[in-house]
PDB file with SEQRES, HELIX, SHEET and CRYST1 records, atoms N, CA, C and O in Angstrom:
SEQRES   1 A   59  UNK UNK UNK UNK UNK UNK UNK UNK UNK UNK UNK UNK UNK          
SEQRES   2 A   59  UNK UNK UNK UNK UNK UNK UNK UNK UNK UNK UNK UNK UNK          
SEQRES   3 A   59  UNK UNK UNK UNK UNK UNK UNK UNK UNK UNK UNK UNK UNK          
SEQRES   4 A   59  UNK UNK UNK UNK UNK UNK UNK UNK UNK UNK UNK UNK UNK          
SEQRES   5 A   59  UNK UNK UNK UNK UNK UNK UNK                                  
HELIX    1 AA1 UNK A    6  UNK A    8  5                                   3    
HELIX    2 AA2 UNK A   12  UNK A   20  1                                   9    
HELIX    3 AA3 UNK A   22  UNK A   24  5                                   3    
HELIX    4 AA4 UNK A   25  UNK A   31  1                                   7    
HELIX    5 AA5 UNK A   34  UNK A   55  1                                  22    
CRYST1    1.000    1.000    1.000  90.00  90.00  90.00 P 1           1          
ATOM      1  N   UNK A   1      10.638   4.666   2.575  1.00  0.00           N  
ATOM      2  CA  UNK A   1       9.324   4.036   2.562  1.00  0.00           C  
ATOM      3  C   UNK A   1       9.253   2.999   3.675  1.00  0.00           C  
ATOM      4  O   UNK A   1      10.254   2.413   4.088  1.00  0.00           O  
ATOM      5  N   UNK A   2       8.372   2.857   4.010  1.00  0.00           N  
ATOM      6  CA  UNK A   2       7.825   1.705   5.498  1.00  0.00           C  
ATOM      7  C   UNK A   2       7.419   0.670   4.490  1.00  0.00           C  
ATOM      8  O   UNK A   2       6.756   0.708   3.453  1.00  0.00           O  
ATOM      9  N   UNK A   3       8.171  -0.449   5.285  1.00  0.00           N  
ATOM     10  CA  UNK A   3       7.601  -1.727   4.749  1.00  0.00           C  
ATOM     11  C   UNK A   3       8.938  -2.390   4.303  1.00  0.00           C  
ATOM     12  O   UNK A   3      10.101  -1.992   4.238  1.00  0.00           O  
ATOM     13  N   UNK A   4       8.126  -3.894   3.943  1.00  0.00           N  
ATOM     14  CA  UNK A   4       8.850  -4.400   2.847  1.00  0.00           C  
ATOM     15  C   UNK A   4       8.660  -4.005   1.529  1.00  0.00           C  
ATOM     16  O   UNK A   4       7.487  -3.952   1.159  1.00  0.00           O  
ATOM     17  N   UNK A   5       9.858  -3.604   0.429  1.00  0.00           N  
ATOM     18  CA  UNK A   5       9.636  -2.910  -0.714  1.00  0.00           C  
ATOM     19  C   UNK A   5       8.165  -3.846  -1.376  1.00  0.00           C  
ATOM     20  O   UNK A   5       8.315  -5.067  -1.373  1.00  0.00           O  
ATOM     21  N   UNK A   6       6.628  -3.238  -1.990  1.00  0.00           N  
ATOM     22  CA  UNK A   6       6.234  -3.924  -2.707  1.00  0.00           C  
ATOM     23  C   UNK A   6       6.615  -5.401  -3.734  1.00  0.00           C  
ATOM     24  O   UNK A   6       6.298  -6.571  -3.522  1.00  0.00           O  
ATOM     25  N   UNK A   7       7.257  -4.917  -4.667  1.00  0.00           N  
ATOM     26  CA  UNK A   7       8.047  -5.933  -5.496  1.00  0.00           C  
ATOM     27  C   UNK A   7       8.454  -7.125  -4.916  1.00  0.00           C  
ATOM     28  O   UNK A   7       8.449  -8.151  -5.598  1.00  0.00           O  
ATOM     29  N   UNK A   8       8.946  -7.147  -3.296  1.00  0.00           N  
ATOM     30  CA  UNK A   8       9.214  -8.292  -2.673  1.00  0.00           C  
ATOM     31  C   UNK A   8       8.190  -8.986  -2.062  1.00  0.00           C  
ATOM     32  O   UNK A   8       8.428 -10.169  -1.816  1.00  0.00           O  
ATOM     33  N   UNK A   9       6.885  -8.455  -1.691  1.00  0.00           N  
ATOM     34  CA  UNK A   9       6.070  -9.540  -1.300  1.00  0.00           C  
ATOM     35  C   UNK A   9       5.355 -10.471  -2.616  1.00  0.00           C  
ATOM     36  O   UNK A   9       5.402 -10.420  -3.845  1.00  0.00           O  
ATOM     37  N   UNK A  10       4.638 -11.383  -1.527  1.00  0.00           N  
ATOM     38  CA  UNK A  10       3.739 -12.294  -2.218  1.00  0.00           C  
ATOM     39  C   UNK A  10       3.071 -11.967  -2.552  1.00  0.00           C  
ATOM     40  O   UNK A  10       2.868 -10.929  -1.922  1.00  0.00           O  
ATOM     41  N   UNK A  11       1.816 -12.168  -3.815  1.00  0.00           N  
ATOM     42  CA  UNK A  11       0.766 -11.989  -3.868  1.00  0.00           C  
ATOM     43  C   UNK A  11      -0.484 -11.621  -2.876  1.00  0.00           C  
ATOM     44  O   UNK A  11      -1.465 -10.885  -2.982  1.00  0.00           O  
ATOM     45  N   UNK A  12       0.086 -12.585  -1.750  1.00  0.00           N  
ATOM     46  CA  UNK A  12      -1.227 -12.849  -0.631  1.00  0.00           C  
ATOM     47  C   UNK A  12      -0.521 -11.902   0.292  1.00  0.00           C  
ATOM     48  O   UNK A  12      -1.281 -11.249   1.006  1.00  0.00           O  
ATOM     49  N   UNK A  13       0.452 -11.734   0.403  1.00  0.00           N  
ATOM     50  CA  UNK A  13       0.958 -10.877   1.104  1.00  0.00           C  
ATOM     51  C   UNK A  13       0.754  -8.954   0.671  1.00  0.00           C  
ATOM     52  O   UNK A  13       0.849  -7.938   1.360  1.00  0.00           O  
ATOM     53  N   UNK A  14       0.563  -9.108  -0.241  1.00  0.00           N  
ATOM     54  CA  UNK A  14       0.447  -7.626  -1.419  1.00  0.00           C  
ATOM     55  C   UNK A  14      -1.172  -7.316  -1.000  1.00  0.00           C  
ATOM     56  O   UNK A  14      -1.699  -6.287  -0.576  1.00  0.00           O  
ATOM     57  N   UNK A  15      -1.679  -8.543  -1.279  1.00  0.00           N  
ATOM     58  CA  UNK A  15      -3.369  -8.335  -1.045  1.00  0.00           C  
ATOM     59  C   UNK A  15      -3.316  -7.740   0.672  1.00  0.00           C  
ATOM     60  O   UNK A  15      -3.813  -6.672   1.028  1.00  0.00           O  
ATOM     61  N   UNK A  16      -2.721  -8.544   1.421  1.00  0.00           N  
ATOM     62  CA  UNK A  16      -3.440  -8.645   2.945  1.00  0.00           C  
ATOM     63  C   UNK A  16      -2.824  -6.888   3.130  1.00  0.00           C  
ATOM     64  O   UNK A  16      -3.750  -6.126   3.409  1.00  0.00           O  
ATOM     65  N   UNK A  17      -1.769  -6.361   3.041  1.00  0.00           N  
ATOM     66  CA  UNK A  17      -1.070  -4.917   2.867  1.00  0.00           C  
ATOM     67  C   UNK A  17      -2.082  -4.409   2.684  1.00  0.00           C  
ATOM     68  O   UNK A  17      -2.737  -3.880   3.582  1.00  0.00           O  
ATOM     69  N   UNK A  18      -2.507  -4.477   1.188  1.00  0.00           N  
ATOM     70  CA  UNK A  18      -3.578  -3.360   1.108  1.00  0.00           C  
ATOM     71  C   UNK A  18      -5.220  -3.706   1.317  1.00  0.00           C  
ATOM     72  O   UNK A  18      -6.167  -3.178   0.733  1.00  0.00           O  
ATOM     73  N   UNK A  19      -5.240  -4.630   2.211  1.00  0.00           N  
ATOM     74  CA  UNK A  19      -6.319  -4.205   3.304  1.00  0.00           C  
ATOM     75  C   UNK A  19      -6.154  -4.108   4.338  1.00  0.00           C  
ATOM     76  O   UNK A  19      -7.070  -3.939   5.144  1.00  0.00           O  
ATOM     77  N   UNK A  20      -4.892  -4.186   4.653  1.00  0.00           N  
ATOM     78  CA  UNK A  20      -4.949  -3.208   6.273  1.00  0.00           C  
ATOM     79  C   UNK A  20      -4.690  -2.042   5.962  1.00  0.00           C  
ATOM     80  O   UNK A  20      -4.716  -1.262   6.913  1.00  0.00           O  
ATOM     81  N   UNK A  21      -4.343  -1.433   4.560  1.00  0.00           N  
ATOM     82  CA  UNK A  21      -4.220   0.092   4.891  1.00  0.00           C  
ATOM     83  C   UNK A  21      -5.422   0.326   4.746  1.00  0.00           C  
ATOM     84  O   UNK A  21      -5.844   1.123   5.583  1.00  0.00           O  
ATOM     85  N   UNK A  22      -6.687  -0.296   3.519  1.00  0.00           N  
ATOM     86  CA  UNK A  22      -7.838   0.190   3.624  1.00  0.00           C  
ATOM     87  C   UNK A  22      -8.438   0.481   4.837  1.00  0.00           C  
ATOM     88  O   UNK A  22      -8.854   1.580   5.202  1.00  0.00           O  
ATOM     89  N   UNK A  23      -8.462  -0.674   5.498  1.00  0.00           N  
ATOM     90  CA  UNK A  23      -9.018  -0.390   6.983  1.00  0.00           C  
ATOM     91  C   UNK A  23      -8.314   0.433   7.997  1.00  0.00           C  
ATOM     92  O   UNK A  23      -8.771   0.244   9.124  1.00  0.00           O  
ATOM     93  N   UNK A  24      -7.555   1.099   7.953  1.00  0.00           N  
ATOM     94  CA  UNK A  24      -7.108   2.418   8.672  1.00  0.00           C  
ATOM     95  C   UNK A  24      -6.962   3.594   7.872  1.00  0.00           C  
ATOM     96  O   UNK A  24      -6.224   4.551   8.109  1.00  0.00           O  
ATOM     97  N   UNK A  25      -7.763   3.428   6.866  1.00  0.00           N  
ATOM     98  CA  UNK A  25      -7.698   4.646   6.375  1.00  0.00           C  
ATOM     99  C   UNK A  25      -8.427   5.939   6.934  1.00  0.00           C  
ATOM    100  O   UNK A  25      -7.974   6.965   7.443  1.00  0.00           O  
ATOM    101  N   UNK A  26      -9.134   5.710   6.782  1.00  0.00           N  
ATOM    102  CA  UNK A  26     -10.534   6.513   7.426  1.00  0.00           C  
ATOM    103  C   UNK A  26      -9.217   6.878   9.201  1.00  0.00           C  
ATOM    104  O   UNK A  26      -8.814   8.020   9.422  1.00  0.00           O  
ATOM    105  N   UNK A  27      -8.950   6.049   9.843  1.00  0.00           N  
ATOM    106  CA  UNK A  27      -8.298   6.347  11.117  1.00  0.00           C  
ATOM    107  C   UNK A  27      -7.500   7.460  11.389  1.00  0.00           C  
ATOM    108  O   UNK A  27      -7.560   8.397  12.185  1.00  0.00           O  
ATOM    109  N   UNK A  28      -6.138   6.818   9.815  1.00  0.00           N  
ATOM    110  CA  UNK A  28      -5.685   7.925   9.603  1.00  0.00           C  
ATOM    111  C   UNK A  28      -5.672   9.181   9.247  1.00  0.00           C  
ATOM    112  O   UNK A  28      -4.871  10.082   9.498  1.00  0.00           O  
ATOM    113  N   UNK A  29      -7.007   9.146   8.403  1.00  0.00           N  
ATOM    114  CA  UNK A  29      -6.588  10.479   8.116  1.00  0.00           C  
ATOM    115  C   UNK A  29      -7.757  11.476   9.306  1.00  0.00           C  
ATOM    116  O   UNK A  29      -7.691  12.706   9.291  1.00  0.00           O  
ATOM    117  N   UNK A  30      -8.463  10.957   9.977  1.00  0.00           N  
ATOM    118  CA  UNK A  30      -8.958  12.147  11.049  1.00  0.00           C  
ATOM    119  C   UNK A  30      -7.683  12.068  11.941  1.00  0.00           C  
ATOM    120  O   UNK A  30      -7.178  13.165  12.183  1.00  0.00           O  
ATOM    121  N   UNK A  31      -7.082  11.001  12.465  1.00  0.00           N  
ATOM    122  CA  UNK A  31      -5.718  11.517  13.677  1.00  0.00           C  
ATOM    123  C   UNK A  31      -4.661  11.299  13.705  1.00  0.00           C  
ATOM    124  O   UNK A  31      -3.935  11.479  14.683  1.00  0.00           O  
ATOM    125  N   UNK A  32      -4.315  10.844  12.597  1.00  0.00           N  
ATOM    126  CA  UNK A  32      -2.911  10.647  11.871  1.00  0.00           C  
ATOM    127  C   UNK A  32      -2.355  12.058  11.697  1.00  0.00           C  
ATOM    128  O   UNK A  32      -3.024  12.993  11.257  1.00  0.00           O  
ATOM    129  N   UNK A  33      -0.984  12.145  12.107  1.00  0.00           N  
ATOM    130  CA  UNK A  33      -0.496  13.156  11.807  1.00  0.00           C  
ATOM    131  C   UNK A  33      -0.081  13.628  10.302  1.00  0.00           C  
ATOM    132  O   UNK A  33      -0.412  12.943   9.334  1.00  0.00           O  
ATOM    133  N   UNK A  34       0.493  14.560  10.189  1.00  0.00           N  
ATOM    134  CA  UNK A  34       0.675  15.253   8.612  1.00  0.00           C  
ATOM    135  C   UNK A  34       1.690  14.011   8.190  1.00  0.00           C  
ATOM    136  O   UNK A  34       1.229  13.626   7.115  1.00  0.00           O  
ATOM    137  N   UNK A  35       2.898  13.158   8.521  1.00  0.00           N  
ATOM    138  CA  UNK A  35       3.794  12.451   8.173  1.00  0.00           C  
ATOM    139  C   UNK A  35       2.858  11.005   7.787  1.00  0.00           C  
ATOM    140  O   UNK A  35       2.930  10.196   6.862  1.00  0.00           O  
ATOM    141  N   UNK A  36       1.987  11.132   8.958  1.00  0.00           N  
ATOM    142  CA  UNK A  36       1.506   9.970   8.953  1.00  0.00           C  
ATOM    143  C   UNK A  36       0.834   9.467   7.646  1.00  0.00           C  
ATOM    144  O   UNK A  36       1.048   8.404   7.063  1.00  0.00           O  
ATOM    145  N   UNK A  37      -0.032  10.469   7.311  1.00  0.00           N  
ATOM    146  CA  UNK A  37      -1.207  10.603   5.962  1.00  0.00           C  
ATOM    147  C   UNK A  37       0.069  10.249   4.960  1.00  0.00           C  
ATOM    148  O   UNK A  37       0.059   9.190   4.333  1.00  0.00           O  
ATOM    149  N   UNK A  38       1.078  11.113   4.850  1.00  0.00           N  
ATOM    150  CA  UNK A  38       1.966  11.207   3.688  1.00  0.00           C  
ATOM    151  C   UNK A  38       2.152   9.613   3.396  1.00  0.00           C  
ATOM    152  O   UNK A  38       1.880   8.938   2.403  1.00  0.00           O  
ATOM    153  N   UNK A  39       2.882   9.191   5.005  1.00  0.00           N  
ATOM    154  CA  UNK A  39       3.555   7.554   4.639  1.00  0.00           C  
ATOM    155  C   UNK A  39       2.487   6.781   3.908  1.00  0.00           C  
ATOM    156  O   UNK A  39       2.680   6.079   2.915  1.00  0.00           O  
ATOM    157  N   UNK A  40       0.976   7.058   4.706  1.00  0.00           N  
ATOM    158  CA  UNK A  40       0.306   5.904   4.280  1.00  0.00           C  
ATOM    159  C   UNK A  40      -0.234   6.088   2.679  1.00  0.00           C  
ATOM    160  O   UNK A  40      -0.809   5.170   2.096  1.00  0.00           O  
ATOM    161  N   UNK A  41       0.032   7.401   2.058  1.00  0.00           N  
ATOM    162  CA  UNK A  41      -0.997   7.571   0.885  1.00  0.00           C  
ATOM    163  C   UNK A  41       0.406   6.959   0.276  1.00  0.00           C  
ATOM    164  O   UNK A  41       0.245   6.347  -0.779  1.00  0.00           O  
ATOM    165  N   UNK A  42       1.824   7.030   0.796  1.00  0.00           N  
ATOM    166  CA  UNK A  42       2.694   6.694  -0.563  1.00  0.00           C  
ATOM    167  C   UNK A  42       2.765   5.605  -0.691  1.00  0.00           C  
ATOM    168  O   UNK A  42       3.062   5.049  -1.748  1.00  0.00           O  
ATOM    169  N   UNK A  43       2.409   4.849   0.765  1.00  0.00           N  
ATOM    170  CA  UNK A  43       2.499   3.194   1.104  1.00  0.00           C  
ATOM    171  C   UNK A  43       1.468   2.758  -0.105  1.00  0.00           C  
ATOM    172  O   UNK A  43       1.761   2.064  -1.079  1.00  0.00           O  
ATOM    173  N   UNK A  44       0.415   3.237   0.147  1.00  0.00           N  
ATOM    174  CA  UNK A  44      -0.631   2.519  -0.949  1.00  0.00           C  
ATOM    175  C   UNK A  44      -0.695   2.937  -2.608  1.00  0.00           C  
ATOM    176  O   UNK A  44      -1.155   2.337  -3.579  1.00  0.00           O  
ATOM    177  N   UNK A  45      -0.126   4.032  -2.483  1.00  0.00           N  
ATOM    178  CA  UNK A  45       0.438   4.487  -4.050  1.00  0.00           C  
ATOM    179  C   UNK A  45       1.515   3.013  -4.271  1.00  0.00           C  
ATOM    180  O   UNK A  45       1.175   2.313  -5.225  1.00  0.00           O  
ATOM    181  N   UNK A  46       2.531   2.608  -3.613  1.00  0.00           N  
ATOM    182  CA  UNK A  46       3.436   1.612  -3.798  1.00  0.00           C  
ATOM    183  C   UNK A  46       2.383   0.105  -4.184  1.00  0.00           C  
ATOM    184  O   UNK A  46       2.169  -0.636  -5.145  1.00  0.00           O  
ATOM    185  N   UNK A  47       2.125   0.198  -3.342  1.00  0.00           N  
ATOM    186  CA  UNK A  47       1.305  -1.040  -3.288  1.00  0.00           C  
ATOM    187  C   UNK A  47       0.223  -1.455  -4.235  1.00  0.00           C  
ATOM    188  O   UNK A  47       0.022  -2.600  -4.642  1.00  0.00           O  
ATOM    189  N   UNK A  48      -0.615  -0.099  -4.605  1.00  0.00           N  
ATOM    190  CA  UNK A  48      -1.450  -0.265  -5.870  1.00  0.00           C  
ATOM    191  C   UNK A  48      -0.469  -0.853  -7.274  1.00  0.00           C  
ATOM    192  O   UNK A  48      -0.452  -1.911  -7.903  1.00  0.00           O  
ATOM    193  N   UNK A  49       0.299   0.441  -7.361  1.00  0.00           N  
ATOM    194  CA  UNK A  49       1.032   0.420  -8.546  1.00  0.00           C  
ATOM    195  C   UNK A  49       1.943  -1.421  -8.543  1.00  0.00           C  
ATOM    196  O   UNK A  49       1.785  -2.058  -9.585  1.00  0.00           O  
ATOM    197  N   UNK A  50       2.539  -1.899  -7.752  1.00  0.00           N  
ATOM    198  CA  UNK A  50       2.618  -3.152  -7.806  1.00  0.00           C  
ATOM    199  C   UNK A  50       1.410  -4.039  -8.304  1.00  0.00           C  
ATOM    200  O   UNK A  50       1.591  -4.729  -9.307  1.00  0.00           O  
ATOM    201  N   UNK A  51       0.366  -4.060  -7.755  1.00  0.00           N  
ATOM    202  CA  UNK A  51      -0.474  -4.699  -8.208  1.00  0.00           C  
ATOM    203  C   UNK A  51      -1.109  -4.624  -9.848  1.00  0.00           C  
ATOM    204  O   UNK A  51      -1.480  -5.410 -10.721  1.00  0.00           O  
ATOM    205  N   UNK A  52      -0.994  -3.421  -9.677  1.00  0.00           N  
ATOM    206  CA  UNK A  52      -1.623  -3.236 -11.905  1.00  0.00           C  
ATOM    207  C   UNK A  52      -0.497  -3.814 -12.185  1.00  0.00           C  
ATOM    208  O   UNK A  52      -0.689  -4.971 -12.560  1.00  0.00           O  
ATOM    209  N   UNK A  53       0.941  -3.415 -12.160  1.00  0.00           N  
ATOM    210  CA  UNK A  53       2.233  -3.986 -12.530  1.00  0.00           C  
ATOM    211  C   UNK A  53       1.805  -5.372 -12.542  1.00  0.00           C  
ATOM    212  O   UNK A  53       1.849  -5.857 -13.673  1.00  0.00           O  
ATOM    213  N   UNK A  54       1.328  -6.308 -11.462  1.00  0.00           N  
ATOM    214  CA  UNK A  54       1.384  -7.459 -11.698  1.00  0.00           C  
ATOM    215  C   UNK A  54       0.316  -8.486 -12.959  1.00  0.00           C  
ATOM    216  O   UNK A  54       0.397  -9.554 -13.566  1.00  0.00           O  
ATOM    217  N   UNK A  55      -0.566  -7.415 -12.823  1.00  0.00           N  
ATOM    218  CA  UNK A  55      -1.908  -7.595 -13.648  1.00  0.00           C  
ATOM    219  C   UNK A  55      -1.587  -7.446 -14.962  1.00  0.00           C  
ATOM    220  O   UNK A  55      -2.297  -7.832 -15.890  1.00  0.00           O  
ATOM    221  N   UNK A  56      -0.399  -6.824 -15.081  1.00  0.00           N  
ATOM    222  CA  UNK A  56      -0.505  -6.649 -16.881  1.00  0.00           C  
ATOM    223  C   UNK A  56       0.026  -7.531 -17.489  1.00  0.00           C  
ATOM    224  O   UNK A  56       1.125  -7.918 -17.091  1.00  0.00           O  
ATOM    225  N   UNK A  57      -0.573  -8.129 -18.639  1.00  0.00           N  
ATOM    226  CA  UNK A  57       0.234  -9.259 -19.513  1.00  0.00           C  
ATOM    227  C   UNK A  57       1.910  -8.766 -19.989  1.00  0.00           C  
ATOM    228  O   UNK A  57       2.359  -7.795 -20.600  1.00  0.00           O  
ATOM    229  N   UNK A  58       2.462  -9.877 -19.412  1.00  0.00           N  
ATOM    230  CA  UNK A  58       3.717  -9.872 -20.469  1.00  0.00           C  
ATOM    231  C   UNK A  58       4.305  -9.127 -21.390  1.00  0.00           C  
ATOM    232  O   UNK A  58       3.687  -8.477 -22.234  1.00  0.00           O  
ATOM    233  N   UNK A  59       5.413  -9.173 -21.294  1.00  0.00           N  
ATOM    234  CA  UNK A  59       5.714  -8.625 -22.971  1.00  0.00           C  
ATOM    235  C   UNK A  59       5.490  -7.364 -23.362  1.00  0.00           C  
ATOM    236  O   UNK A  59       5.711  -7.030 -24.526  1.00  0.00           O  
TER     237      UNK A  59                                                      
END                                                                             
C-alpha cells in the first residue's frame, strides 16, 4: 500500500488524505493507468475504513 499506514496518521492528516484523493479522482480514473485506479481505490478503501473505525464509540 502507498502511504503512511492509515492507523498512523492524525486526524487532520486522515481528513487532508482523503481530499486529495477526492480531488484526483475524476483524473485518475480517465488517465490513470490500470495499477494506478487499483492503488488509489485501495488507498481510499484504507482511508475510509479508518475513519468509520474512528467514528465508532468505544467498547
Amino acid at each position: 500500500m502507498a502511504g503512511i499506514p492509515a492507523e498512523s496518521l492524525s486526524d487532520e492528516d486522515l481528513r487532508r488524505e482523503l481530499g486529495q484523493l477526492e480531488r484526483t479522482a475524476s483524473d485518475i480514473e480517465v488517465t490513470g493507468t490500470p495499477q494506478q485506479r487499483r492503488t488509489h481505490v485501495e488507498r481510499e478503501r484504507e482511508l475510509r475504513a479508518e475513519t468509520v473505525r474512528r467514528a465508532e464509540p468505544p467498547g
